[in-house]
C-alpha positions, 0 to 999 in steps of 0.5 A, spaced: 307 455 328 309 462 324 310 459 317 306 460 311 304 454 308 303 454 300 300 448 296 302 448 289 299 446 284 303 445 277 299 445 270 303 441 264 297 439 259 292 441 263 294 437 268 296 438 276 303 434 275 311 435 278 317 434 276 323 432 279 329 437 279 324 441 274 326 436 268 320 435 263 322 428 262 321 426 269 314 427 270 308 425 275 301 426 274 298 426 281 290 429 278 287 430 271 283 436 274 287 442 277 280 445 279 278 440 283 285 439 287 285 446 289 277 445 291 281 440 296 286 445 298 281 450 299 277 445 303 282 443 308 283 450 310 289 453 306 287 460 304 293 460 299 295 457 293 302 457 288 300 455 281 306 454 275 304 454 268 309 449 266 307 449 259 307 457 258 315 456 262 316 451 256 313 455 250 315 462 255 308 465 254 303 464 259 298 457 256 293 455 261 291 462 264 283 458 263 286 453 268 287 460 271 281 463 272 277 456 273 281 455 279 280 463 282 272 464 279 270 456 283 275 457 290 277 464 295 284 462 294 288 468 294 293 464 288 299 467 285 301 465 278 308 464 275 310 461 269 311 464 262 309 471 264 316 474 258 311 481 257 307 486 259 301 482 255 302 475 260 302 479 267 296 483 264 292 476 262 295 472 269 291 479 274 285 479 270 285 471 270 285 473 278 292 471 280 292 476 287 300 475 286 304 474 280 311 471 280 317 473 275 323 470 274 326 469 266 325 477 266 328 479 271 334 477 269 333 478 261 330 485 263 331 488 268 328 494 266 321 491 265 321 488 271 322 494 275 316 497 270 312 491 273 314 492 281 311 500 280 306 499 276 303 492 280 306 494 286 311 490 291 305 487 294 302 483 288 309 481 285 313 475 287 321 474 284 322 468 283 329 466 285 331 459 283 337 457 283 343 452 281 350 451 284 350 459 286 346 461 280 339 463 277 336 459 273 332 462 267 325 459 262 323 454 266 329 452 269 332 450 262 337 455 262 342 457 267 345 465 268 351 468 270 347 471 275 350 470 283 343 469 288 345 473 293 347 480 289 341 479 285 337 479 290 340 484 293 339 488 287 332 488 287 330 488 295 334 496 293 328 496 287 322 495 293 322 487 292 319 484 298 317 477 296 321 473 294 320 465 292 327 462 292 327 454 290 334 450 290 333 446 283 337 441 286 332 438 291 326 440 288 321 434 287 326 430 290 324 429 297 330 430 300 329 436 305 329 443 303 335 448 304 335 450 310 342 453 310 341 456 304 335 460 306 338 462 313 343 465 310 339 469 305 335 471 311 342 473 314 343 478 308 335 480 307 332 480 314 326 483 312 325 480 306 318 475 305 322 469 304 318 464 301 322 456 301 320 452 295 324 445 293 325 438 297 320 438 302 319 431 304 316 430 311 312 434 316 319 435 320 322 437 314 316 444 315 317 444 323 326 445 322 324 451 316 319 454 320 324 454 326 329 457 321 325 462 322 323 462 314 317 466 313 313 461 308 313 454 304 311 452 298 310 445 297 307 440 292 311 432 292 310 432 300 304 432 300 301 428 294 305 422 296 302 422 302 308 424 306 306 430 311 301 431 317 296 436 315 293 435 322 299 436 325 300 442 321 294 445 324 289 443 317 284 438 315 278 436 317 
C-alpha cells in the first residue's frame, strides 16, 4: 500500500472532537485529552498527524496553539496544523508551536497575495492549501461560508504559484461515513498529476483506504473512521 495515512485529530474546547459535514452543532467528542490520543497514534506506528483548530477556525485566529505545543513537545509526530491561521502572527504562532507543516484555506481565497508571501517565505514544503470544497466550490472560515471560487481553476491557480500539497476535503461527505470522493480526486489528480493530494471526508472503512489507495491518491486523512472503531489498522499495516 503507497498511501499515506494521516490520523486527524480536531480541537474544539480543549477537546479531540468531530463534526459531521463540518456543522458545530453536530458534534461528538471522542477524547477529552488531544495529548494523550495523538501518544496512541504515535504508539501504534504513525509518524504523521493532522490536527484542526476548530475554535480558531470559528473565531479565525488561531486558539489552541498550547494544545499545539503539548502534542509536538510529548510525541515525534511531524503534525501539520490548520485552522484560524488569517495573519502573518497565526502561521508564525503555529511553526514556533512545532507545526512541521501549516494548512491554509480562508486566506488563500481572501488573499491571495498573503498567501503567496507565505509559499516563499515558508517554502512549498511546509505549506499545505486546503481546498474544501462544496457543490463545486471552495468553502471559507470554517466551513461557514461558501465562495464563488471553482475547485479545479483554483488549484490550477496556486499549483502555477509553486503549491505541491494539497488537502481537499468534500464537505458533503465529511464525518458522514459514506465513503470518500474517489471520483473527485481522480480527477484532480487528471488535471494536477504531480500534485501531493491529500483526500480527507467520508472514509468509513478499511476498504473505502484500499479503493483511494488504488485510485492512486497519494494520502488520507481520516478521524470518524477510526474513532468508531471501523478500520483495521493491522490490515493497514499499524498496530501493536
Amino acid at each position: 500500500m503507497k498511501i499515506q495515512l494521516i490520523p486527524a485529530i480536531d480541537i474544539l474546547d480543549g477537546k479531540c472532537v468531530r463534526l459531521t459535514k463540518g456543522d458545530y452543532d453536530q458534534k461528538k467528542v471522542y477524547d477529552d485529552n488531544p495529548i494523550d490520543q495523538a501518544r496512541r497514534f504515535e504508539d501504534m506506528g504513525f509518524t504523521r498527524l493532522h490536527v484542526v483548530d476548530l475554535d480558531g477556525a470559528k473565531s479565525k485566529h488561531i486558539v489552541n496553539e498550547q494544545v499545539l505545543c503539548d502534542i509536538t513537545s510529548h510525541t515525534h509526530l511531524e503534525v501539520d496544523f490548520g485552522g484560524g491561521i488569517k495573519s502573518d502572527a497565526d502561521i508564525q504562532k503555529a511553526f514556533e508551536a512545532g507545526a512541521s507543516m501549516v494548512t491554509v484555506g480562508s486566506v488563500a481565497v481572501s488573499n491571495p497575495d498573503l498567501f503567496v508571501s507565505w509559499l516563499e517565505k515558508y517554502g512549498s514544503d511546509h505549506l499545505i492549501l486546503g481546498a474544501d470544497t462544496s457543490h463545486g466550490k471552495i468553502s471559507v472560515n470554517g466551513w461557514l461560508e461558501n465562495s464563488e471560487e471553482e475547485l479545479i481553476p483554483f488549484l490550477g491557480r496556486y499549483v502555477n504559484e509553486g503549491v505541491t500539497n494539497v488537502l481537499c476535503t468534500e464537505i458533503s461527505r465529511d464525518g458522514t461515513l459514506s465513503g470518500p470522493a474517489i471520483d473527485l480526486y481522480v480527477d484532480i489528480l487528471k488535471h494536477f498529476p504531480h500534485m501531493n493530494l491529500i483526500a480527507s471526508g467520508g472514509v468509513g472503512s478499511t476498504d473505502d483506504i484500499v479503493k483511494l489507495d488504488e485510485a492512486g491518491v497519494p494520502a488520507v486523512v481520516f478521524g470518524k473512521a477510526w474513532y468508531e472503531g471501523r478500520l483495521d489498522v493491522n490490515r493497514l499495516g499499524y498496530g501493536k
